[in-house]
N, C-alpha and C positions, 0 to 999 in steps of 0.2 A: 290530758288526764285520761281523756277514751283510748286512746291507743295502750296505754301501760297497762289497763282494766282489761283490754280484752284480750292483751298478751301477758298476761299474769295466768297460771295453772289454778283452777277452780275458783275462777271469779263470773258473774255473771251480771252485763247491763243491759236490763230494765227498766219498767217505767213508774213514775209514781202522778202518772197524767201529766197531760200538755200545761193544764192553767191553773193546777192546784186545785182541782174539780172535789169538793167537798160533796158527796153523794145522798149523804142524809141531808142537806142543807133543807130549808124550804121552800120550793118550785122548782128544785131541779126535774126534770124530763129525760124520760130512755134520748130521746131523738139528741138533746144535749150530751149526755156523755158519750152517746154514740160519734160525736161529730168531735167531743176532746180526744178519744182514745182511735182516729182518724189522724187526727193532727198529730200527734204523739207518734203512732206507727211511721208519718210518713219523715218527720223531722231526724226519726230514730236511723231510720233507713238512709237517708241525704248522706247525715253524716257521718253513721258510722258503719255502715251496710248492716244494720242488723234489725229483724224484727222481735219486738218484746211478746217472749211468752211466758212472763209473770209481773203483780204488779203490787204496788204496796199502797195502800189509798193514803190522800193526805188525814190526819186527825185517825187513820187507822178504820176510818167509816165503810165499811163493807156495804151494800146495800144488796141483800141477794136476788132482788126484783131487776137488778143492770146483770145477773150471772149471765144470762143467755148472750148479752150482748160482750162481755167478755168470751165468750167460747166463741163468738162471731168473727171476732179480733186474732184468733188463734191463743189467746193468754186463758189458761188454763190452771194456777194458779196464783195464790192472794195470801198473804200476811192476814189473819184475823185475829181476833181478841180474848184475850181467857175470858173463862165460864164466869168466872165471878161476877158479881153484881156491880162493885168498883172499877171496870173494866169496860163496861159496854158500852158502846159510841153513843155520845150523845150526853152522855154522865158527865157533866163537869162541874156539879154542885161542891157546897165544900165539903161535905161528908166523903164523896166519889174522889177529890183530891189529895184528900187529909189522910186515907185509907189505901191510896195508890202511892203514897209518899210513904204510907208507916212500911206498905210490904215491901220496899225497899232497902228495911232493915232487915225485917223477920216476917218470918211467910205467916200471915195471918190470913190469906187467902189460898194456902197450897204452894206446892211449888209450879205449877203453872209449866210443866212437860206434857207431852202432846205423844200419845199410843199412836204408834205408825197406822192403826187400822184406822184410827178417828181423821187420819188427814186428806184420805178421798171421800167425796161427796156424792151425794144419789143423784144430784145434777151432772155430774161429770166435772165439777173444779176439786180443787186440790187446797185446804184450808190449811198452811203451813202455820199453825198458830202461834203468834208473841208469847216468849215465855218474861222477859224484863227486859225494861230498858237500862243499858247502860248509863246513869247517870255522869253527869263530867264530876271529876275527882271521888269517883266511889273507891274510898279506901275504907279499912276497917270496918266496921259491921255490913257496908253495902258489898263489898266485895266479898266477903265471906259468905254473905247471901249469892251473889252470882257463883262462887266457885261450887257451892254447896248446888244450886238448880242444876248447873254443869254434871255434876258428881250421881247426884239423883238419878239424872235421865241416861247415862250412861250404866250405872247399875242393876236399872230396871229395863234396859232396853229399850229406853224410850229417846225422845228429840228437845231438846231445848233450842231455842229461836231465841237469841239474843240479839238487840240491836240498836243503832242510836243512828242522829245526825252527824254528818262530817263536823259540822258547825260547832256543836256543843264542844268539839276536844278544840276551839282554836282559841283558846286559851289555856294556859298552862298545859300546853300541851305537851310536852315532854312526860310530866305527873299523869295524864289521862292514859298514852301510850304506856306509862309500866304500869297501867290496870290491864290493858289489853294484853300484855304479855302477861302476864302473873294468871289470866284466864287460859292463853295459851298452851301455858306449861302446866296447868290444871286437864287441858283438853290431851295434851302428850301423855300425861298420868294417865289418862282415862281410856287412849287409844293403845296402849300396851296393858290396861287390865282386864277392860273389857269390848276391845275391839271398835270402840268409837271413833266413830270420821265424822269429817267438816265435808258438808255438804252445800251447795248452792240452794234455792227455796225447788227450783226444778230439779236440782239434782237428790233433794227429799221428797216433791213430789213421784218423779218416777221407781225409786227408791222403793216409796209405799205403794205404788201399784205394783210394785214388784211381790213384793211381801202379801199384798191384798190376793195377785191370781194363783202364787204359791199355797198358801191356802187353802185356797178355795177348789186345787187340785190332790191335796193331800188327804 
């Protein structure tokens, strides 16, 4: 599967940590992810000659007290979590649940698209932010909600970050995969109307520093 990934055109592999290193946990220590995101670079490299310079934490736990140690690592940027209150690591109450399940129909929280200037950070990382996860079998109103976040962030010139487990589609997964096309041809609509591309998390990160120095010379 590493080989077809990194010979496929604009696909990009990554780390999501060596040992499922949960960053909010309680007693995690810099010197401990220091030493996961070590084993991770070096396992990445054995096998596949590459070093990761982005990463997606498990549970989506950002912790921006390990950031310095990520730019230490060369991984510069991170998948983070919408603004909403439903959304913030560590939230798993059933309110925080119940609430990240309803916006899966209908945006009661925003559509959760991410302004290219919001995506670099006064640390130097790059905060490529979740806009939804793919559920498995989003059909009819979940999908109209993804195609609709899609539609949004292309209108307004913004980015949607969509994304799920391999795992979640290995079941009916023929049904999951015509979700993922039915968003495809939603992203083809949108790259002939308003110029939107599929991007890697780095290839939006640099994207937005592009966009950021442009700017800031204009």
């Amino acid at each position: 599967l590493i080989p077809l990934i990194l010979d496929t055109p604009r696909q990009e592999l990554s780390t999501h940590t060596f040992s499922h290193f949960y960053c909010l946990a309680e007693g995690v220590t810099a010197e401990a992810f220091r030493a996961d995101l070590a084993s991770a670079r070096a396992i990445m490299q054995t096998v596949a000659g590459v070093t990761p310079r982005s990463i997606v934490f498990p549970r989506n736990e950002h912790n921006p007290a390990f950031d310095s140690i990520l730019l230490e690592s060369g991984i510069t940027t991170y998948r983070g979590n919408p603004a909403s209150w439903m959304w913030r690591p560590g939230r798993n109450n059933l309110a925080a649940r119940g609430g990240r399940l309803l916006d899966a129909y209908v945006p009661v929280a925003g559509m959760h698209t991410v302004r290219w200037k919001d995506i670099p950070q006064p640390n130097g990382t790059y905060d490529v932010t979740a806009s939804a996860f793919v559920r498995p079998n989003s059909r009819g109103l979940r999908l109209r909600r993804l195609i609709a976040t899609v539609r949004h962030a292309a209108k307004h010139g913004e980015v949607a970050h969509l994304w799920w487990h391999p795992h979640n589609f290995g079941v009916r997964t023929e049904e999951n995969l015509q979700v993922v096309r039915a968003i495809l041809v939603e992203l083809s609509r949108c790259r002939e109307e308003f110029g939107m591309q599929s991007l890697t998390m780095i290839g939006a990160a640099e994207e937005a520093a592009r966009r950021t120095a442009s700017s800031a010379t204009s």
